[in-house]
N, CA and C atoms as an extended XYZ file, in Angstrom:
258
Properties=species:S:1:pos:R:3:atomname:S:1:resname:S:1:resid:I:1 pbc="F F F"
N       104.784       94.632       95.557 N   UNK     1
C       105.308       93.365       95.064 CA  UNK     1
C       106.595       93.057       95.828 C   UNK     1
N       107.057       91.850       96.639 N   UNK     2
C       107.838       91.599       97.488 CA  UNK     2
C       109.165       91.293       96.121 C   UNK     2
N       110.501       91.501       96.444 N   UNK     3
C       111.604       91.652       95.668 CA  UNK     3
C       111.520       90.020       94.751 C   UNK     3
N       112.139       90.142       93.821 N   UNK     4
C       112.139       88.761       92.282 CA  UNK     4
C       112.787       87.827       93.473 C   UNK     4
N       112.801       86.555       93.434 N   UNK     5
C       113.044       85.399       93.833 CA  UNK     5
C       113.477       84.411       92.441 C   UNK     5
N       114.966       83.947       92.800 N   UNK     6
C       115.292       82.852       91.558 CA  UNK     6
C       114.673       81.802       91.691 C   UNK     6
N       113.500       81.624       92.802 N   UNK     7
C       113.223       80.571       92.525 CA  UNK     7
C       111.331       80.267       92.124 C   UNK     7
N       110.915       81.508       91.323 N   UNK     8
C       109.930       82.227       91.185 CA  UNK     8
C       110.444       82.055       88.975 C   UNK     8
N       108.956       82.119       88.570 N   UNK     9
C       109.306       82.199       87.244 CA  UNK     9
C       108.342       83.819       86.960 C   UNK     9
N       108.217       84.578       86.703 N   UNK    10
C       107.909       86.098       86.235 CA  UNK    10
C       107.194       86.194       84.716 C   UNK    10
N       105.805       86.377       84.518 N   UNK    11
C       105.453       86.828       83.521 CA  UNK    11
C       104.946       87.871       83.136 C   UNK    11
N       104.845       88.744       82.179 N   UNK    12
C       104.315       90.155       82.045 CA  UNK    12
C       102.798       89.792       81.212 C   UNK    12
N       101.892       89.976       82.054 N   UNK    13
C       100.164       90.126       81.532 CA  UNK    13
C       100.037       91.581       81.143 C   UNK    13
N        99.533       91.919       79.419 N   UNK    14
C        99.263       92.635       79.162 CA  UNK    14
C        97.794       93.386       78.789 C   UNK    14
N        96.709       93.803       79.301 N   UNK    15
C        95.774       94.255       78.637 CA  UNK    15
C        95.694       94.826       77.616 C   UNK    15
N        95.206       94.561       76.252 N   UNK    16
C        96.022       95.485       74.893 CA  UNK    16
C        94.674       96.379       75.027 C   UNK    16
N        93.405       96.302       75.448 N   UNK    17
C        92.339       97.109       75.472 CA  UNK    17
C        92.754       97.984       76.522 C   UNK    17
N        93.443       98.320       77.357 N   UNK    18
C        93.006       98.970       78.953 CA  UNK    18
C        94.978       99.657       78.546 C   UNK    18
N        95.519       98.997       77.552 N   UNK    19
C        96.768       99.983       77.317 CA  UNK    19
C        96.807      100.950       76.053 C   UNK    19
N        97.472      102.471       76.414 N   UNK    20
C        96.737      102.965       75.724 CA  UNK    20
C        98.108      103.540       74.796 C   UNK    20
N        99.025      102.728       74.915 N   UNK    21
C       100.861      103.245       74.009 CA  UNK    21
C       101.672      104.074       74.668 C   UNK    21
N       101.450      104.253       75.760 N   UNK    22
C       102.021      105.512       76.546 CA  UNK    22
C       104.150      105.488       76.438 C   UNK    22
N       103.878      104.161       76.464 N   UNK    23
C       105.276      103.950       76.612 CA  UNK    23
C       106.446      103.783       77.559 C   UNK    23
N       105.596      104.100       79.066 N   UNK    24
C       106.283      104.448       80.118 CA  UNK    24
C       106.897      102.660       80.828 C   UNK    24
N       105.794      101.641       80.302 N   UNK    25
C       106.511      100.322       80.532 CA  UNK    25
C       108.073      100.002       79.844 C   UNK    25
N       107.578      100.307       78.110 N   UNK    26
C       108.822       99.836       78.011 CA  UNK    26
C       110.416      100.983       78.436 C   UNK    26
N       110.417      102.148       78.669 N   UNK    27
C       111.169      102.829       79.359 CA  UNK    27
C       111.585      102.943       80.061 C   UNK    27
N       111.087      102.280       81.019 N   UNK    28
C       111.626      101.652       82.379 CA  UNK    28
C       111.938      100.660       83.044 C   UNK    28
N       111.408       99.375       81.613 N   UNK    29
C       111.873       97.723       81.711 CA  UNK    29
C       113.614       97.687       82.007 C   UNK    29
N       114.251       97.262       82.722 N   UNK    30
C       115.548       97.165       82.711 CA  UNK    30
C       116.017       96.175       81.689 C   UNK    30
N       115.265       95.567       81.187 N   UNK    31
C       115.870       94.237       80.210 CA  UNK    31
C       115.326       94.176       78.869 C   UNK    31
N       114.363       95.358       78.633 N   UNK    32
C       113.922       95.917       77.431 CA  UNK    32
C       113.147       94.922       76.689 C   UNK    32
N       111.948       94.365       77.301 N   UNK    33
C       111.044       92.962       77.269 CA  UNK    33
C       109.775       93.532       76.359 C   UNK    33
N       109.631       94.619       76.494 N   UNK    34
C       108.372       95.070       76.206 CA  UNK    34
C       108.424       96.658       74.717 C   UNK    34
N       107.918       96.102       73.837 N   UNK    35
C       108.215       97.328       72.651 CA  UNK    35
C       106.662       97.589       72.585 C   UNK    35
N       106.242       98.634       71.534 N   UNK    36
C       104.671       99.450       71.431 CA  UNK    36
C       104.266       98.270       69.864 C   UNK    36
N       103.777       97.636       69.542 N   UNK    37
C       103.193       97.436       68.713 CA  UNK    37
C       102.967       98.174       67.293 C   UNK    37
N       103.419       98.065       66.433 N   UNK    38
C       103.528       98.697       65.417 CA  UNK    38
C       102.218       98.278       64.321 C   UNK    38
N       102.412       97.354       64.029 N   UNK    39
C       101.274       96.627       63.091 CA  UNK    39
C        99.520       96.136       63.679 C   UNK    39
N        99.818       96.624       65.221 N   UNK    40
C        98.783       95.983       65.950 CA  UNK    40
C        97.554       97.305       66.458 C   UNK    40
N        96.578       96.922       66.651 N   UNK    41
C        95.685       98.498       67.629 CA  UNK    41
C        94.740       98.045       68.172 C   UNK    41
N        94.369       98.003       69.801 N   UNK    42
C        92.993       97.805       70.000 CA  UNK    42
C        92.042       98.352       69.697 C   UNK    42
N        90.810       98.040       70.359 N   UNK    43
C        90.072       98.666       69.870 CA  UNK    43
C        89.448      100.064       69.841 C   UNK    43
N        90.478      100.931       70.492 N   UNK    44
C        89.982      102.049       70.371 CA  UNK    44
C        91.397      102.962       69.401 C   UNK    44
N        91.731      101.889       68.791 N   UNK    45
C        92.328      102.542       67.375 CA  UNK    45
C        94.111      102.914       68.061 C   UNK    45
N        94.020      102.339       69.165 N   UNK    46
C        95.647      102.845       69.690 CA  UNK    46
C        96.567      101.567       69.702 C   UNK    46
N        97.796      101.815       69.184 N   UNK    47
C        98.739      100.572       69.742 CA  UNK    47
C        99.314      100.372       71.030 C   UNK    47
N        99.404       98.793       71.177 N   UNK    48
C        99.748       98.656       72.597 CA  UNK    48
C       101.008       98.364       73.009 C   UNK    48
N       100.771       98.227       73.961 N   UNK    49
C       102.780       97.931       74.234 CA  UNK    49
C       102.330       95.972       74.032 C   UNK    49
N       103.665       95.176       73.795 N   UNK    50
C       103.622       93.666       73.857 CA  UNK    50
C       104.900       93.368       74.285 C   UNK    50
N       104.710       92.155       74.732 N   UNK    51
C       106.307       91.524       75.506 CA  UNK    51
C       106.765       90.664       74.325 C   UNK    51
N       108.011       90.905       73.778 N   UNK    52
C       108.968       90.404       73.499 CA  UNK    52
C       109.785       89.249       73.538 C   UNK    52
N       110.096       89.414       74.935 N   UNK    53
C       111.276       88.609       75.179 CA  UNK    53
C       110.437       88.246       76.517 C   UNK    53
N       109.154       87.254       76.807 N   UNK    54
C       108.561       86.509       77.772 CA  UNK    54
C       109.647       86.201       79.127 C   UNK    54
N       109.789       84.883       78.686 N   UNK    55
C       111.154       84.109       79.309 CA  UNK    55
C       112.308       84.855       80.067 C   UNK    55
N       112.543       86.129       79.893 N   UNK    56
C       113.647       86.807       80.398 CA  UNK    56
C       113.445       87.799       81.611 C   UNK    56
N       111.746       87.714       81.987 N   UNK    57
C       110.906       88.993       83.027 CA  UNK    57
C       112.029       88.448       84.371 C   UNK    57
N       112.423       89.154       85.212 N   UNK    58
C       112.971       88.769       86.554 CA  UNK    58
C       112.222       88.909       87.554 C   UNK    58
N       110.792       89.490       87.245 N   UNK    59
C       109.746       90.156       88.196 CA  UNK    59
C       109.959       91.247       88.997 C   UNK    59
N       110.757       92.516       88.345 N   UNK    60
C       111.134       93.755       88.941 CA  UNK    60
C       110.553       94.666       89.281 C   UNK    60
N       109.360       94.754       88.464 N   UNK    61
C       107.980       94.905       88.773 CA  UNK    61
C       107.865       96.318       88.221 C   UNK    61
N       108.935       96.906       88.011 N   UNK    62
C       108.981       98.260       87.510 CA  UNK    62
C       107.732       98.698       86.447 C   UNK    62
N       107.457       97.893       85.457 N   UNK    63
C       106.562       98.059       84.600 CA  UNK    63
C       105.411       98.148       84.869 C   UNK    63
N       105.152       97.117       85.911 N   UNK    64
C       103.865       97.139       87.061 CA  UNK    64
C       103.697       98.154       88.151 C   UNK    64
N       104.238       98.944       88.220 N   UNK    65
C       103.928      100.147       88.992 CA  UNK    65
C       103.996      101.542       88.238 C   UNK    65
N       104.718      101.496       87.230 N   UNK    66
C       104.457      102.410       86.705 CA  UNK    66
C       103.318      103.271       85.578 C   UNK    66
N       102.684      101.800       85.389 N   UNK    67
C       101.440      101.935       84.130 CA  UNK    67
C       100.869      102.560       84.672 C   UNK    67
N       100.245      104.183       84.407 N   UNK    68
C        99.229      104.896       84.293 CA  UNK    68
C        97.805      104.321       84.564 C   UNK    68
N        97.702      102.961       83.090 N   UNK    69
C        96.084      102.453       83.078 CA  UNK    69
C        95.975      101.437       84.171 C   UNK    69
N        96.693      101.168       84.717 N   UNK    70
C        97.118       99.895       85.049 CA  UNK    70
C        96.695       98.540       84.391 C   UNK    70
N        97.686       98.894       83.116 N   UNK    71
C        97.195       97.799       82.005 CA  UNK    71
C        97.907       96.392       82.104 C   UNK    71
N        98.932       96.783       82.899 N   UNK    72
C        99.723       95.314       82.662 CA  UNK    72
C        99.939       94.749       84.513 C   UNK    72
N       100.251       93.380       84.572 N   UNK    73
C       100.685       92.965       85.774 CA  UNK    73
C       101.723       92.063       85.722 C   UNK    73
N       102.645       91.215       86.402 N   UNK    74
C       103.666       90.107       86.887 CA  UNK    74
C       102.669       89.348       87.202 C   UNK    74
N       102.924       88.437       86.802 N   UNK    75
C       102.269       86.900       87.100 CA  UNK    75
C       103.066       85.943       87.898 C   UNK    75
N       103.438       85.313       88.707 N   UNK    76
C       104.300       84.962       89.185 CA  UNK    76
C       104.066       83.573       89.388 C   UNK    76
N       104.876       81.960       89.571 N   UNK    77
C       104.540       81.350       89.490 CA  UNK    77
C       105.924       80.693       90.087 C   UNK    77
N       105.853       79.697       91.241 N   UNK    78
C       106.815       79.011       91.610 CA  UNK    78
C       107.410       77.513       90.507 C   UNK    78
N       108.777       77.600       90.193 N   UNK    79
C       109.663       77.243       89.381 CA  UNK    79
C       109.092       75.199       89.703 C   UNK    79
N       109.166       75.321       90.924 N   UNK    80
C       108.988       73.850       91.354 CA  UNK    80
C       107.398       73.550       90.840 C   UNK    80
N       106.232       74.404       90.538 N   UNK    81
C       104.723       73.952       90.303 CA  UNK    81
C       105.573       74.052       89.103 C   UNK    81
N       105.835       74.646       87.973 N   UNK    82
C       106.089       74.636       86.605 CA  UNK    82
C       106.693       72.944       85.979 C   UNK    82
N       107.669       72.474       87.034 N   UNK    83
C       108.058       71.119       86.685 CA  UNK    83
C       107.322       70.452       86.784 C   UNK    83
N       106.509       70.341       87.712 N   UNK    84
C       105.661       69.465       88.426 CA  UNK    84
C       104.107       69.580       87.160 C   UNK    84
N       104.342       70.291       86.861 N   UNK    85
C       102.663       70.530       85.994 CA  UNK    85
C       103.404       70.074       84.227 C   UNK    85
N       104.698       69.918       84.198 N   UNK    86
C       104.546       69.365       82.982 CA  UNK    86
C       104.765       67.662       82.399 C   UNK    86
């Protein structure tokens, strides 16, 4: 993943089936975006990690390289299509 750009908007895609609670996303989020699900479980009876705080991803990508399942990804999306599309 090429370094965050301010002029880039950053989202965290989570698979809640293909994540399995490990925890290692939110441990290594620098901005602490992502907690384990408490009330929630897919379907193979495990909780998943979920994002929090959306709006605040910088696209550091840390979370995205470190998932084990590779359950989650950065979505990335230029700031100028976001105006333009609303």
């Amino acid at each position: 993943m090429p370094p965050p750009s301010p002029e880039k908007k950053y989202e965290i895609i989570i698979d809640s089936e293909q994540c399995d609670g490990c925890e290692l996303c939110l441990s290594f989020c620098p901005k602490e975006l992502i907690e384990i699900s408490e009330d929630k479980f897919n379907s193979r009876m495990l909780h998943y990690a979920i994002v929090v705080k959306p709006e605040e991803c910088a696209g550091c990508g840390q979370c995205e390289r470190l998932c084990p399942t590779v359950s989650l990804y950065i979505l990335e999306t230029d700031i100028k299509e976001v105006v333009n599309n609303e």
